[in-house]
VEXMAR-480877 format. One record per residue (C-alpha): residue number from 1; x, z, y. Coordinates in nm, 2 decimals. Layout:
<sites>
{NUM, {X, Z, Y}} ...
</sites>
This chain:
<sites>
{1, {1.50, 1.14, 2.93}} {2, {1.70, 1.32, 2.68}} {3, {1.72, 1.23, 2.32}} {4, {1.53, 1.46, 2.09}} {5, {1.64, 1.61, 1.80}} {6, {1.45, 1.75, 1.53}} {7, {1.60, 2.07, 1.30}} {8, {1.47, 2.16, 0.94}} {9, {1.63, 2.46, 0.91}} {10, {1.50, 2.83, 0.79}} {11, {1.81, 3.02, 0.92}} {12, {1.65, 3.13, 1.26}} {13, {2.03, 3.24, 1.42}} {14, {2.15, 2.89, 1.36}} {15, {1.86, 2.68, 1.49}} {16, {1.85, 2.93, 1.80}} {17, {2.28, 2.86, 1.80}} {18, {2.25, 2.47, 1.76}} {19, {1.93, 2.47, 2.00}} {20, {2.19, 2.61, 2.25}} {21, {2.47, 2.37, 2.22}} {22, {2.27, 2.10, 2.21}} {23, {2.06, 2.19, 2.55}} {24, {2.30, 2.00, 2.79}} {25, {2.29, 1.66, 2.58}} {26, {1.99, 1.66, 2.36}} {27, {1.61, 1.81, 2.35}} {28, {1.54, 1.99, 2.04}} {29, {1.24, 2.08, 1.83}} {30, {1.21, 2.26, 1.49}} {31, {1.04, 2.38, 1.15}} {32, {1.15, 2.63, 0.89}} {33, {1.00, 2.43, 0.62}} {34, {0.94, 2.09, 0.53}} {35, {0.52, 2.04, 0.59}} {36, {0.59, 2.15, 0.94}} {37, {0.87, 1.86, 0.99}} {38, {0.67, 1.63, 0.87}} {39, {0.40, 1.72, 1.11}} {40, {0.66, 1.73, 1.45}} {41, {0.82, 1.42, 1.26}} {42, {0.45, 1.22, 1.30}} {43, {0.35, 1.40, 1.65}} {44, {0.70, 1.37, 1.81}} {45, {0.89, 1.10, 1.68}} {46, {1.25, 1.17, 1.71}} {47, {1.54, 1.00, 1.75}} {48, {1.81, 1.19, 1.47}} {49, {1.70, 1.47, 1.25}} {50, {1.90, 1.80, 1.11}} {51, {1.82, 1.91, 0.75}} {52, {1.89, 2.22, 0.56}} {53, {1.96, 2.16, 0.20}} {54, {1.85, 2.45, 0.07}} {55, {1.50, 2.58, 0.24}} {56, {1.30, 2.90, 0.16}} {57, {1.11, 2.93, -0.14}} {58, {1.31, 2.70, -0.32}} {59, {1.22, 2.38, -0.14}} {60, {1.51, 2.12, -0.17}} {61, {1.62, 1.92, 0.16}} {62, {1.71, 1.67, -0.10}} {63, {1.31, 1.62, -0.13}} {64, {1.23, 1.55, 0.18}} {65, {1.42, 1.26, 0.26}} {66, {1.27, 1.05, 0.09}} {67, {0.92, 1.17, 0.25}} {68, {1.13, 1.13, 0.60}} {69, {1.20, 0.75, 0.53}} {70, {0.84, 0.68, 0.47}} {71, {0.73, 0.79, 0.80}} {72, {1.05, 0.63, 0.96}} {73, {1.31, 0.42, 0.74}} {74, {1.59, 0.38, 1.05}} {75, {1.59, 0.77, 1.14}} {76, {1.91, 0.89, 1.08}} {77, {1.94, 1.25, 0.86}} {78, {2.26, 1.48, 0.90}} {79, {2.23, 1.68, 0.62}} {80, {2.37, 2.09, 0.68}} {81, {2.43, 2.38, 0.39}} {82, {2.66, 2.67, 0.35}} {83, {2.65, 2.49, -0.03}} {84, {2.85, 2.22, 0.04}} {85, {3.00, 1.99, -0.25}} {86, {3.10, 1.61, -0.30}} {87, {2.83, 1.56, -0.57}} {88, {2.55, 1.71, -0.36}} {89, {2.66, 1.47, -0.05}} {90, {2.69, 1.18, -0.24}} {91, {2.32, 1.24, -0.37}} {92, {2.21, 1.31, 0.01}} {93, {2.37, 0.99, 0.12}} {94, {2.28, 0.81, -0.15}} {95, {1.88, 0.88, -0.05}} {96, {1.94, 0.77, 0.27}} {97, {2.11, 1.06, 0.48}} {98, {2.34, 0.93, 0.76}} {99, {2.62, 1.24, 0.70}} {100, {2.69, 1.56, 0.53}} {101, {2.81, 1.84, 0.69}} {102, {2.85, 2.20, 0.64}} {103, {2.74, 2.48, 0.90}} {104, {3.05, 2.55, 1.00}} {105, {3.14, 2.27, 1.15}} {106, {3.28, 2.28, 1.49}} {107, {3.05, 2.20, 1.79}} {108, {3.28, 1.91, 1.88}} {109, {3.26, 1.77, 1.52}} {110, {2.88, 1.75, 1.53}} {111, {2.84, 1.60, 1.84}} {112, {3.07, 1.35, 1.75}} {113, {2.86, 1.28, 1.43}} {114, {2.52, 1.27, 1.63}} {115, {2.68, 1.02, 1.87}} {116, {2.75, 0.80, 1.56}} {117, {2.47, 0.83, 1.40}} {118, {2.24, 0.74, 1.68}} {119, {2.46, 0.40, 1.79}} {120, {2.40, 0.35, 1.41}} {121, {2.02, 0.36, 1.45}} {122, {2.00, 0.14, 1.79}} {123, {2.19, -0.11, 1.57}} {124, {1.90, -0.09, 1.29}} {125, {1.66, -0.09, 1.55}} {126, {1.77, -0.42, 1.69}} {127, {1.82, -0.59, 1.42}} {128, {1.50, -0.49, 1.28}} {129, {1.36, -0.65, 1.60}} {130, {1.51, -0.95, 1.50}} {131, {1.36, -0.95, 1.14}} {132, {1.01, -0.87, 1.29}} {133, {1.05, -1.16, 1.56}} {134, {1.11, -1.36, 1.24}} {135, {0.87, -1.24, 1.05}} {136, {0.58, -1.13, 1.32}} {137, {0.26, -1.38, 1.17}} {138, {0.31, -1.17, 0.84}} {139, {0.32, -0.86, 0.90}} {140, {0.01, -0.77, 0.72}} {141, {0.09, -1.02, 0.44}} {142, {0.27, -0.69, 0.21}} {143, {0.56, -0.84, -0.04}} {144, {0.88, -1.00, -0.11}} {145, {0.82, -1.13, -0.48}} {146, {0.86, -1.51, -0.53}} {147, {0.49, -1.59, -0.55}} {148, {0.45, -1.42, -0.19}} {149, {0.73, -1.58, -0.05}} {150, {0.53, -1.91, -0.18}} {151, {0.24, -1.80, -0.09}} {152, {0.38, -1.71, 0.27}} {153, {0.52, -2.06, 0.35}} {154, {0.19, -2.23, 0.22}} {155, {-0.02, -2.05, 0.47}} {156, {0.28, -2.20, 0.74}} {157, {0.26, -2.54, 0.62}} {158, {-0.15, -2.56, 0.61}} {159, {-0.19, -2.33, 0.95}} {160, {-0.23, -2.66, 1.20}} {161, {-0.38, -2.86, 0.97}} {162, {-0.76, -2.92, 1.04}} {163, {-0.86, -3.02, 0.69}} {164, {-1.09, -2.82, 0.49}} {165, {-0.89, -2.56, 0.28}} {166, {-1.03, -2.40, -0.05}} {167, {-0.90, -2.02, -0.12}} {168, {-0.89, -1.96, -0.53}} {169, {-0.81, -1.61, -0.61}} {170, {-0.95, -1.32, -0.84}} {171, {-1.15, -1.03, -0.63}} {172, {-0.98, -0.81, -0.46}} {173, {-0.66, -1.01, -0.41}} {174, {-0.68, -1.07, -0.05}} {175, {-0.85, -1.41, 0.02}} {176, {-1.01, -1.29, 0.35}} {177, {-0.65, -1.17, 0.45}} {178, {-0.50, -1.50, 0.39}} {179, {-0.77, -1.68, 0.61}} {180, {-0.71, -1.47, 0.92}} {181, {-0.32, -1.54, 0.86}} {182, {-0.39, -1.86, 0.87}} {183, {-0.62, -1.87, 1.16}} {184, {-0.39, -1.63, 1.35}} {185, {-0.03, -1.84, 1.32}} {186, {-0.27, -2.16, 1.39}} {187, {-0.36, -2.36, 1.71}} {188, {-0.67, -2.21, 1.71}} {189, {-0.58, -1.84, 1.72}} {190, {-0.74, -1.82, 2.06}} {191, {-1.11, -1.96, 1.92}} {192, {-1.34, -1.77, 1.70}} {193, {-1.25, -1.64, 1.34}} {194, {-1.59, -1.63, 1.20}} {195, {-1.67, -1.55, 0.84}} {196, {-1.99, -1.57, 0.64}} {197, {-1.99, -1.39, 0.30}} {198, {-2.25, -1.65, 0.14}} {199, {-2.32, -1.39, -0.22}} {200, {-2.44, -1.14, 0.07}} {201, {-2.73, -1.36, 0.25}} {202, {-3.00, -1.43, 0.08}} {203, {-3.08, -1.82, 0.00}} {204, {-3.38, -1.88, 0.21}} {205, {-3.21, -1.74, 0.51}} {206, {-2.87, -1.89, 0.46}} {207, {-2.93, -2.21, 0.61}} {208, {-3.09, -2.02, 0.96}} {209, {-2.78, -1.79, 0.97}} {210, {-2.54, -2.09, 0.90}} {211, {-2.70, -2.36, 1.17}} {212, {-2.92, -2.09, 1.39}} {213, {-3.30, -2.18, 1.49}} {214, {-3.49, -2.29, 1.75}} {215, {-3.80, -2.09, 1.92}} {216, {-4.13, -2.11, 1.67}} {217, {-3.89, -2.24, 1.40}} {218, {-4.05, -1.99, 1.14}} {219, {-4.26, -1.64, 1.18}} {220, {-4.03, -1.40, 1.39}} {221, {-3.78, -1.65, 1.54}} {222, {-3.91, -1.55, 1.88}} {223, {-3.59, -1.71, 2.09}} {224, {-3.33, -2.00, 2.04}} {225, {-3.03, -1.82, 1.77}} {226, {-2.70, -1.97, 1.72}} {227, {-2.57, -1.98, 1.39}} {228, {-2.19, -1.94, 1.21}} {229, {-2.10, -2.31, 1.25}} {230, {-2.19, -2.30, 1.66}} {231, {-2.07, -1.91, 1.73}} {232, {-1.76, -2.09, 1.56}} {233, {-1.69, -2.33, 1.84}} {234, {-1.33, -2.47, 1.81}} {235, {-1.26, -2.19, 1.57}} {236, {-1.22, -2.07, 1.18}} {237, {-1.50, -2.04, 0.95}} {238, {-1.46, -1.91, 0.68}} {239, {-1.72, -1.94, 0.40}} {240, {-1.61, -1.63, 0.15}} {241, {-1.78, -1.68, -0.21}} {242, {-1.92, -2.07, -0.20}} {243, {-1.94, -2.05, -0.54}} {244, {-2.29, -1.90, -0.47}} {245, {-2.46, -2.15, -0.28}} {246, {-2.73, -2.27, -0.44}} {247, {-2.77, -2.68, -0.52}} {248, {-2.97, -2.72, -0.14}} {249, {-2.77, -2.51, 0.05}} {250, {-2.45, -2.69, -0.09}} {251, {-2.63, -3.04, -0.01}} {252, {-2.66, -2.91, 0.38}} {253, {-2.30, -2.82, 0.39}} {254, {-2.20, -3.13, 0.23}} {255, {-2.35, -3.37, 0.52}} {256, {-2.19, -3.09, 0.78}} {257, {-1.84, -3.14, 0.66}} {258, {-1.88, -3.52, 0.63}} {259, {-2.06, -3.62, 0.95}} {260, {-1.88, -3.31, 1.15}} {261, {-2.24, -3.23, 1.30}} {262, {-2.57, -3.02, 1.21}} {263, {-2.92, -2.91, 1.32}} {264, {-3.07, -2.62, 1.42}} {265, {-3.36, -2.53, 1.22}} {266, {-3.66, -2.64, 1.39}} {267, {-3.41, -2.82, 1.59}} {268, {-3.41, -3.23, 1.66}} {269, {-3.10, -3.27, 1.84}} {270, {-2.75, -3.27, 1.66}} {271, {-2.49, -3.03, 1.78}} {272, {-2.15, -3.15, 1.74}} {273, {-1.90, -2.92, 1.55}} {274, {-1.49, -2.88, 1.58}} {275, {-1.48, -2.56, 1.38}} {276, {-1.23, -2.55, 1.10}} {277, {-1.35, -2.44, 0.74}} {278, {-1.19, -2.27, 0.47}} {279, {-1.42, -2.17, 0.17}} {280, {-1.28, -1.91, -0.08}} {281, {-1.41, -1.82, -0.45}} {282, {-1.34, -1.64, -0.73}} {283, {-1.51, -1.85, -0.96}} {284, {-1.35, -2.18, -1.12}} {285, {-1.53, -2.42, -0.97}} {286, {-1.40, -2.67, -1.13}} {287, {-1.61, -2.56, -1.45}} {288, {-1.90, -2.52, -1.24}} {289, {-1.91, -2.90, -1.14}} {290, {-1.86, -2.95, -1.52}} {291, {-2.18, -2.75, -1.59}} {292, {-2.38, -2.91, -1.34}} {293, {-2.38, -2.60, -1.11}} {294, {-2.14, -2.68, -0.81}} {295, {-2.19, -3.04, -0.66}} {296, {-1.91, -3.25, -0.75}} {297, {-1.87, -3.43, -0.41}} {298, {-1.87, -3.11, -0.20}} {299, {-1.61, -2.94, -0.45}} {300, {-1.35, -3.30, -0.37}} {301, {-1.47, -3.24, 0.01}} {302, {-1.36, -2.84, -0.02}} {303, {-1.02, -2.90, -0.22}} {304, {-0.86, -3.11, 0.03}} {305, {-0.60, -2.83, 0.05}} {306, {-0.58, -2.54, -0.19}} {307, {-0.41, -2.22, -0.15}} {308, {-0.43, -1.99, -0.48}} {309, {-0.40, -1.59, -0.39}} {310, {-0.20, -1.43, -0.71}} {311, {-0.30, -1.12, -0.87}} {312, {-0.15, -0.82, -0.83}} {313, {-0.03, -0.81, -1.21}} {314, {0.16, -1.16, -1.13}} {315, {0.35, -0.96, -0.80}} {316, {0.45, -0.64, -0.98}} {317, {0.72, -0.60, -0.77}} {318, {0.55, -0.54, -0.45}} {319, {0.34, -0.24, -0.59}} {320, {0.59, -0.01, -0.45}} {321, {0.58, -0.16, -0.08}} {322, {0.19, -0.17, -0.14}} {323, {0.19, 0.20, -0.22}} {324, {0.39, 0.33, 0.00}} {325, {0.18, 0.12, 0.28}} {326, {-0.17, 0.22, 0.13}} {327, {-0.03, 0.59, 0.10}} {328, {0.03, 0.63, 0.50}} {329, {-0.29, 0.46, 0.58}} {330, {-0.45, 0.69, 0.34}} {331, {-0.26, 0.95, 0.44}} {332, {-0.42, 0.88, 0.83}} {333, {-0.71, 0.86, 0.73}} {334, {-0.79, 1.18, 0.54}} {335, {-0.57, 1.34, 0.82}} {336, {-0.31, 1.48, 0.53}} {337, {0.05, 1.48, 0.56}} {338, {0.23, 1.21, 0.46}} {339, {0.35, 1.22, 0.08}} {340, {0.54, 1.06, -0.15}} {341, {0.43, 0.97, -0.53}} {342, {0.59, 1.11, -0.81}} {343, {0.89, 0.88, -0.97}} {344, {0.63, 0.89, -1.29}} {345, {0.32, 0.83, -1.13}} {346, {0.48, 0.59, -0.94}} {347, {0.59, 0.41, -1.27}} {348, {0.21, 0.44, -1.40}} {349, {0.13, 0.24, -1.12}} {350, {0.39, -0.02, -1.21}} {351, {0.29, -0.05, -1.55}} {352, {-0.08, -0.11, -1.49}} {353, {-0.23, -0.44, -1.46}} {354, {-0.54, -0.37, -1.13}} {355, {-0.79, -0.60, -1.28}} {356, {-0.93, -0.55, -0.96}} {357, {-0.61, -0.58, -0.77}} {358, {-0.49, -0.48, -0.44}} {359, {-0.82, -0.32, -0.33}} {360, {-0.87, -0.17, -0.66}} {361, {-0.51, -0.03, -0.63}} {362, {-0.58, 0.05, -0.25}} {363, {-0.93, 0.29, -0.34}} {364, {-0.69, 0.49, -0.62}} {365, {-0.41, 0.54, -0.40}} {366, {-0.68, 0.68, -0.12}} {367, {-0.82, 0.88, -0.40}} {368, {-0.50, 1.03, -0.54}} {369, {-0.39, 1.17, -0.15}} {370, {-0.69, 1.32, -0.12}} {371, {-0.68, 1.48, -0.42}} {372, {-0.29, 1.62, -0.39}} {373, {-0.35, 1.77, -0.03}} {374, {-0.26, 2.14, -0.22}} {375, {0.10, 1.97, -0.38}} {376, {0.41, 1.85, -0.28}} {377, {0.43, 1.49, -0.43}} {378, {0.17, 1.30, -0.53}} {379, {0.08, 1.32, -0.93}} {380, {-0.19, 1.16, -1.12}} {381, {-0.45, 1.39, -1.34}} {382, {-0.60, 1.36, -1.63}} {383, {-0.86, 1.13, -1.53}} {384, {-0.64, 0.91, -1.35}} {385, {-0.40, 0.88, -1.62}} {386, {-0.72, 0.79, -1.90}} {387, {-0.78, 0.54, -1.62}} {388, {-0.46, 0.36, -1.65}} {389, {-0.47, 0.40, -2.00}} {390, {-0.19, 0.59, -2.06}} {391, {-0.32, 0.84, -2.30}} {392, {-0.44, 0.61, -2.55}} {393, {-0.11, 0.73, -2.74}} {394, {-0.29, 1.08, -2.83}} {395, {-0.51, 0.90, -3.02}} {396, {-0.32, 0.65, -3.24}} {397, {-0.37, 0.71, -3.58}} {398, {-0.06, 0.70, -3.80}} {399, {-0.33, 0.67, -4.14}} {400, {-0.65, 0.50, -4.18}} {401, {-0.89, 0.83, -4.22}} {402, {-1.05, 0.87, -4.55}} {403, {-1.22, 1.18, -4.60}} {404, {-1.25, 1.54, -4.44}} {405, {-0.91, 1.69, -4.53}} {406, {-0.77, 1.31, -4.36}} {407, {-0.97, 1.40, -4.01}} {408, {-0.85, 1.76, -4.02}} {409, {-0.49, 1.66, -4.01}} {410, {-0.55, 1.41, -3.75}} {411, {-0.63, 1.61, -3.55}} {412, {-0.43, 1.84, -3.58}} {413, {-0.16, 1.54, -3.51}} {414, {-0.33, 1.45, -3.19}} {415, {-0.36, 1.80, -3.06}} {416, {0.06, 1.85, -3.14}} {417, {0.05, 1.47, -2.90}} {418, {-0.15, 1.62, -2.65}} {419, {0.05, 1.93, -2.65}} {420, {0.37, 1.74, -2.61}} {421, {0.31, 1.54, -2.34}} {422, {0.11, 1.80, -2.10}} {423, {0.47, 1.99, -2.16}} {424, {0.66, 1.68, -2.10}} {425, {0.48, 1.63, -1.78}} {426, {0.52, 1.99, -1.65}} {427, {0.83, 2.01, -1.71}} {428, {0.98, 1.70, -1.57}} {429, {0.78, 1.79, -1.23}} {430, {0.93, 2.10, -1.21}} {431, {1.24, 1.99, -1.26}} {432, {1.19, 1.76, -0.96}} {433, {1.07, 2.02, -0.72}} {434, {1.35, 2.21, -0.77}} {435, {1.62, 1.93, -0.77}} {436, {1.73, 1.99, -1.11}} {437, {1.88, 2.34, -1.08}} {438, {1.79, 2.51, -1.42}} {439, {1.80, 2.88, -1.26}} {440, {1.59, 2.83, -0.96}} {441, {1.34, 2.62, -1.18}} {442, {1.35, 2.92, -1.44}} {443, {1.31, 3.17, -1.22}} {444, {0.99, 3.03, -1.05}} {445, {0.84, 2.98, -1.41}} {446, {0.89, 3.31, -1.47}} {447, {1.13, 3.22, -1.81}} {448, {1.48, 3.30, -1.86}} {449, {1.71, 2.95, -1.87}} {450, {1.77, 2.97, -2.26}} {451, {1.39, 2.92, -2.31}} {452, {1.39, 2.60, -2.05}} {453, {1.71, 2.49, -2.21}} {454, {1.53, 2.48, -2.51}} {455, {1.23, 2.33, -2.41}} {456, {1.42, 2.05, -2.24}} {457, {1.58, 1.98, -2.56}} {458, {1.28, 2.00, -2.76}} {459, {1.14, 1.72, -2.50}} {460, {1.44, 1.54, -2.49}} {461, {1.42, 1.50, -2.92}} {462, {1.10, 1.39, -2.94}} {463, {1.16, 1.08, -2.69}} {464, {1.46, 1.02, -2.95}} 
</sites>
């Protein structure tokens, strides 16, 4: 089967030329703009692709590369343009393009440089094998900060250990995650990964849904039911928010973890368990034995080992690896192409500190692509941006107000705020769409380049 190739290109004479002297060695597919690559990108996979620099209606083959990687980091990009300059290659390269060429470039040349740049992405491929070999029972586990490279070689070091393990972390960070690492790398991968979410049941059923019943046990239990701890076997339970097990339920668990057995309810006969069980909470439970509302035994029995899941704000690092994830997953789901956020929204994100963490940060980013289907980039609105707090600076008051004339001015102030920013942000995003080329962006505006000039100045001053 022949490699294929995929062209970005919106000269029609030199796709239908290249499409030609590429038929012997290579298939080829193509797309005069880049929404369509994206989509023969995602439905064909190719092995090398051929961008334009300069597509119709102003787009910028620049742009797109970075929109490329996401959907496949080791593809390699030649870029082509009749525009051809040092600067501008350096910036392609720079973003991840293999080569540079211009459209006249001989056949020969070309070919040559395809060659190259495909042994080039067998080597990535391989040696992203390796990595993945290496790295295979984490591949869910998103990050590269310190805390998740600690966090990474605890769940190693407890995997084949039977003990009890007790998962602290804030909601939202991942807890449930952590326990099917752990039950996945583990001896027991093969068994049952069962897990109980105790806040969901409600008290006077939990001890039926943990231990099952016996026939007649109580009105309606009209056959023999196994519970969590049996359905477990030689598997993982995992008992997700103990915190909220109330003192009897926490007394029954407490002679199941010491004596390794249980009864059904209604039942006379002890069944033997071999599960493992790891309990998570949000909760300190450490203050709860302190006020008399988490048993002090069953806490020591729990916290044999303890893993504690960071929050997001203490991994800021991998927010960018988490977006760019959560952005093709979202993208999937809401079947949207696949976009990139804008550098500033991108920053925004940074600079926020996800009380609710990952999953908090996961539902935005699902919002935000469904919500940019009709743009290029992601951006955040209005709403998003009062979300993440960053207009808080329109209304800072520079004086304490006093009396009528005082409010009049300050608003007046926080209008001129307002003003200044929605201008800052238009600006800047047009000035990324069209790569920085003050004509082109002028032009599309529909205002001549002194008036932009200005503006950018004006912008420029008041960050001074």
């Amino acid at each position: 089967m022949k490699q294929l190739i995929l062209i970005i290109d919106d000269d029609e004479n030199f796709i239908a030329d290249l499409k030609l002297l590429l038929k012997k060695n290579f298939d080829a597919v193509s797309a005069d703009n880049i929404q369509e690559g994206m989509i023969l990108l995602q439905k064909h996979s190719p092995d090398l692709i051929i961008l334009d620099l300069m597509l119709k209606d102003g787009e910028s083959g620049l742009s797109a590369i970075d929109l490329i990687k996401m959907e496949d980091k080791n593809i390699p990009i030649i870029m082509v343009t009749d525009y051809s300059s040092v600067e501008t290659a350096i910036k392609a390269i720079k973003k991840g393009a293999f080569d540079y060429i211009s459209k006249t470039t001989k056949i020969s040349e070309l070919k040559l440089l395809i060659d190259k740049a495909l042994e080039h992405r067998l080597l990535l491929l391989r040696t992203k094998a390796f990595e993945e070999d290496l790295e295979k029972p984490f591949k869910n586990m998103i990050g590269t900060s310190v805390v998740m490279q600690k966090l990474k070689e605890q769940i190693q070091l407890f995997a084949n250990n039977s003990s009890t393990l007790l998962i602290y972390g804030e909601s939202g960070t991942g807890k449930e995650l952590v326990t099917r690492q752990i039950h996945q790398i583990s001896e027991r991968a093969n068994e049952p990964f069962i897990a109980v979410n105790c806040a969901a049941i409600p008290k006077e059923l939990l001890e039926s849904e943990l231990f099952g019943y016996e026939k007649g046990a109580f009105t309606g239990a009209d056959s023999r039911t196994a519970g969590r701890f049996e359905l477990a076997g030689n598997g993982t339970l995992f008992l997700d928010e103990i915190g909220e097990l109330d003192q009897r339920a926490q007394v029954t668990l407490l002679r199941v973890l010491q004596e390794k057995e249980f009864y059904r309810v209604g039942g006379r006969n002890p069944i033997k368990t071999n599960a493992r069980v790891i309990a998570a909470t949000n909760k300190k439970l450490e203050t709860m034995v302190k006020k008399g509302l988490f048993r002090e035994d069953l806490f020591y029995r729990l916290d044999i080992l303890r893993i504690d899941v960071p929050p997001l704000r203490e991994r800021k690092k991998d927010i960018p690896l988490l977006v760019k994830h959560f952005t093709k997953v979202a993208s999937q789901e809401a079947k949207v192409p696949l976009k990139m956020f804008a550098k500033e929204s991108l920053q925004l994100l940074m600079d926020y500190d996800w009380p609710g963490n990952v999953r908090e940060l996961y539902n935005f980013i699902m919002r935000a692509v469904v919500l940019s289907q009709n743009s290029e980039e992601i951006c955040l609105n209005l709403p998003d941006r009062m979300r993440l707090g960053v207009l808080d600076a329109y209304y800072q008051l520079d004086n304490e107000i006093k009396s009528w004339s005082d409010l009049i001015e300050a608003r007046k102030n926080a209008a001129d705020k307002a003003s200044r920013q929605v201008e800052k942000y238009f600006i800047e995003k047009s000035l990324i769409k069209y790569n920085n080329n003050i004509s082109l962006c002028a032009k599309e505006l529909g205002i001549d380049r002194t008036t932009l000039h200005k503006t950018i100045k004006r912008i420029k001053d008041g960050e001074n």
